[in-house]
C-alpha positions as a printed Julia matrix, in Angstrom:
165×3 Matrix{Float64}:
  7.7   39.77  38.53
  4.51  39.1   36.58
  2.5   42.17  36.85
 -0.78  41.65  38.58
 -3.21  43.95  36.81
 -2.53  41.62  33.79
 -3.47  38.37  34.43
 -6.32  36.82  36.31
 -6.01  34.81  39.85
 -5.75  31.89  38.01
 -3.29  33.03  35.28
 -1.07  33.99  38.43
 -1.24  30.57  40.34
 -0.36  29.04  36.7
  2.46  31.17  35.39
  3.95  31.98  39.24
  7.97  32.8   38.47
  8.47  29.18  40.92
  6.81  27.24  38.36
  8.03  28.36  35.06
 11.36  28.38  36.7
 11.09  24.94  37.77
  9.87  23.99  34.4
 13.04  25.83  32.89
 15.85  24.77  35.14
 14.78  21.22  34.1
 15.25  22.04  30.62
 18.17  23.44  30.92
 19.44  20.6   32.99
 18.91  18.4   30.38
 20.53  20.65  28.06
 23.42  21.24  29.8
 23.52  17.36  29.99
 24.43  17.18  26.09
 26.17  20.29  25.64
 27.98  21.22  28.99
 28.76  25.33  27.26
 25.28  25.94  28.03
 21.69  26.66  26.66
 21.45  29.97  24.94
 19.01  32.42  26.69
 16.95  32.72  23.93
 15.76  29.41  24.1
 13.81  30.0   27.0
 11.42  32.2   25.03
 10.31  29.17  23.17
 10.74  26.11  25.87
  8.15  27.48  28.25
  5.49  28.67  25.76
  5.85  24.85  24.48
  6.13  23.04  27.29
  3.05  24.64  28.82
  0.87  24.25  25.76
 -0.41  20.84  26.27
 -1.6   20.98  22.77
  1.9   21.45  21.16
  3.45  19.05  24.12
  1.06  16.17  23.1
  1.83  16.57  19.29
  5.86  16.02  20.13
  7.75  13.6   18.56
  8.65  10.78  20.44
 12.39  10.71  20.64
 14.75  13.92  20.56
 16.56  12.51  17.43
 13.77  13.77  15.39
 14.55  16.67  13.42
 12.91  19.76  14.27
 12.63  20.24  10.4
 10.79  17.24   9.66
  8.47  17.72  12.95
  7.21  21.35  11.85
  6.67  20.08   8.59
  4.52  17.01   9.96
  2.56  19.09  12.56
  1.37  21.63   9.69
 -1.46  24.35  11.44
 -0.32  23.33  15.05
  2.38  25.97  14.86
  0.37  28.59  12.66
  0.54  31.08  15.79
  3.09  29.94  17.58
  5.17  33.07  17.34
  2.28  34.89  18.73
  1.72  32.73  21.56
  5.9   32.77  22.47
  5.64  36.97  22.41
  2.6   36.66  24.7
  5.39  34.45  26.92
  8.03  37.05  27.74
  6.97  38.72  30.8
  6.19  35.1   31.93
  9.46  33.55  30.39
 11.47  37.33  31.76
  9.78  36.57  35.63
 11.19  32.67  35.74
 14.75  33.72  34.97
 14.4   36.68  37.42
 13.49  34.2   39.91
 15.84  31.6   39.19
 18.84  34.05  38.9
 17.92  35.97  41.93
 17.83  32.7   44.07
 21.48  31.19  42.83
 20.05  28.62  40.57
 20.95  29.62  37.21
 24.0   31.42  35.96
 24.46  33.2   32.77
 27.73  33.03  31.02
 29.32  36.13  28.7
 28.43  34.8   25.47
 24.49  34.47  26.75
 24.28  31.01  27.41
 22.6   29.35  31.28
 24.27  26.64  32.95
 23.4   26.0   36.38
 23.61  27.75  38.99
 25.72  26.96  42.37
 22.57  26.09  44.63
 20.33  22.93  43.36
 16.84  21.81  43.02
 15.53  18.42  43.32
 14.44  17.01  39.87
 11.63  15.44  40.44
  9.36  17.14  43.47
  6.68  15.45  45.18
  3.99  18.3   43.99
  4.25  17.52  40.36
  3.15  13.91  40.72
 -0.06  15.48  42.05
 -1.34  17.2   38.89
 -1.01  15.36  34.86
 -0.83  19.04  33.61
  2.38  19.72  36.46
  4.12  16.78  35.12
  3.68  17.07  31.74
  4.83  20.22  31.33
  8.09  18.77  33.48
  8.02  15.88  31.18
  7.81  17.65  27.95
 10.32  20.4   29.29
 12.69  17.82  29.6
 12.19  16.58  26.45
 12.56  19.73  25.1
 15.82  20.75  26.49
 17.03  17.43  24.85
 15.79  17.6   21.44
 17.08  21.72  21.13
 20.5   20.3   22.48
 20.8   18.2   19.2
 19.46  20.88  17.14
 22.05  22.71  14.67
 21.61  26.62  16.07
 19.59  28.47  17.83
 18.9   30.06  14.79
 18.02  27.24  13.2
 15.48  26.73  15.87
 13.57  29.88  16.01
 13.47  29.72  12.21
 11.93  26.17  11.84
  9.51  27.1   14.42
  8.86  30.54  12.72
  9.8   32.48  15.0
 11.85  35.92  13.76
 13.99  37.2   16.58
């Protein structure tokens, strides 16, 4: 879990392990949706830190056929940091797998790749129509798990975004 002495009140209430879990399983979903072997692990390291930027999320492309490539290239300076703001993720990103492993709803396979797990969530919860920051970081989450689905590699993900594992 997200250690305390870290983060402010605030911080807590918006990274809270239910949250960015929620935000992940529903990437993953999707992901699983085009490629049923799974989403590699390492993709949650960048699909939080993006989905919860509202900057980044609002500068997406519109459709998931869009090459990563050619995104990054058109979004020059919006991604400038972006590997520093994905490090600052992990405890966050590390707490929202705990959470979703420990409770049954994700599963990790031996080659490092999450499906689901055997117990489900509801996709879209009443509480997320209540804020436009909740559901647009469901929103672009979704989108997200799409759009990496379609991408070559993982690899070829983290590199295009700039991001050196």
């Amino acid at each position: 879990m997200l250690d305390q002495a870290h983060y402010s009140e605030e911080e807590i209430g918006l990274f809270n392990p239910a949250y960015t879990g929620f935000i992940l399983h529903s990437s993953i979903r999707e992901f699983v949706g085009f490629k049923p072997n799974g989403m590699h692990c390492a993709l949650s390291f960048v699909t939080i830190p993006m989905a919860m930027n509202q900057l980044i999320a609002s500068k997406l492309p519109k459709t998931y056929k869009t090459p990563i490539a050619s995104w990054v290239a058109s979004s020059e300076g919006l991604l400038s940091d972006f590997a520093e703001q994905a490090e600052s993720y992990n405890p966050i990103v590390r707490s929202a797998i705990s959470f979703l492993l420990d409770r049954g709803l994700l599963s990790v396979n031996d080659s490092g790749y999450f499906l689901l797990g055997e117990n489900e969530l509801v996709k879209n919860p009443a509480l997320f129509r209540k804020s436009s920051d909740m559901s647009g970081a469901l929103s672009t989450s979704r989108f997200l798990g799409k759009w990496f689905s379609h991408a070559p590699s993982t690899e070829t993900i983290f590199a295009q975004l700039g991001i050196r594992p």
